[in-house]
C-alpha positions, 0 to 999 in steps of 0.5 A: 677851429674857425669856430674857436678862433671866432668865439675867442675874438668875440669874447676878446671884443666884449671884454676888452672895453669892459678892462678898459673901463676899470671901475674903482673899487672904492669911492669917498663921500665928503662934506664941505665947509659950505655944505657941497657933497663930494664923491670921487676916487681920491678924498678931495682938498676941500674935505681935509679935516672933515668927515669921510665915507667910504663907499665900494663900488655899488655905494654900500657904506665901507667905513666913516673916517671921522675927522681928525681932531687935534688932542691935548698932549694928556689926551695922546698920552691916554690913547698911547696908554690904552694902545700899550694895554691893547698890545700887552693884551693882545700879547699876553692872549697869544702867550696863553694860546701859545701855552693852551697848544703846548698843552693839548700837544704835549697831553693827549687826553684829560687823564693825562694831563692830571697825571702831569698836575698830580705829579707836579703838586706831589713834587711841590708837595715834597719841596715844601716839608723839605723847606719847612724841615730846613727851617725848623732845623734852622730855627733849633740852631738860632734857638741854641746860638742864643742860649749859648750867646747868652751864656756868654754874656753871663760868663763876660758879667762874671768874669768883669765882676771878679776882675774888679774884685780881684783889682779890689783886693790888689788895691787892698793888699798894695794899701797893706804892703804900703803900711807894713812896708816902712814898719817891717823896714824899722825892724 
């Protein structure tokens, strides 16, 4: 029991210094305007606006931070554009493996689902002569409308036709009765 408490205050010693010394996990490198280097914990005031490295602890390049550079409001409106697509993209990849899943849990092996893909086609198959049988039919019927229509306007041609004929002989006969008239009233 002595042995564990010793081994465990031994072990405590070693470690507590080391705890106490925590080591950053990263550090930045800068340049300043005058050419002095930087490393520390934090990028220091005198690099803003200029290049960065970041380093893990051992030193090893993490990534560079380039300076930020003001851009024209075309230039942001492209990079907006191009975030926009990268989003549309990306959603529009999860939606095909959100479909791709749905598939491969819906189906359990390849025959089926061309089963699936055979019935679907024959169901479109069936939806389309249904269509075209509707069009034909109402193809037909616009073709006897017209026919009728222009029957119609015949019978409209001939009955104007006989009207003004008939108004003709009205005329006539009124010119008649206005001659015979005063001569049959002498009698």
């Amino acid at each position: 029991m002595r042995n564990q408490a010793a081994v465990l205050l031994l072990l405590c010693a070693v470690v507590a210094p080391a705890l106490a010394q925590e080591v950053p996990q990263r550090m930045y490198k800068c340049v300043d305007a005058r050419g002095k280097t930087y490393y520390t914990q934090v990028p220091p005031p005198e690099c803003l606006g200029r290049d960065t490295q970041e380093l893990n602890k051992s030193g090893t390049l993490i990534r560079k931070n380039p300076a930020v550079i003001r851009l024209s409001p075309a230039q942001e409106q492209a990079r907006e554009a191009e975030r926009k697509k990268k989003i549309e993209d990306e959603e529009r990849s999860k939606e095909d493996r959100r479909k791709n899943l749905a598939l491969l849990n819906t189906y359990s092996s390849e025959k089926d689902v061309e089963d699936a893909r055979k019935r679907a086609l024959t169901e479109a198959q069936v939806a389309i002569e249904d269509a075209e049988r509707a069009i034909a039919g109402a193809v037909k019927r616009r073709q006897e409308l017209e026919a009728r229509a222009r029957e119609i306007d015949i019978r409209e041609n001939l009955l104007k036709s006989a009207e003004k004929r008939i108004e003709g002989k009205v005329e006539e006969l009124k010119a008649v009765e206005s001659r015979i008239g005063p001569a049959a009233q002498k009698r």
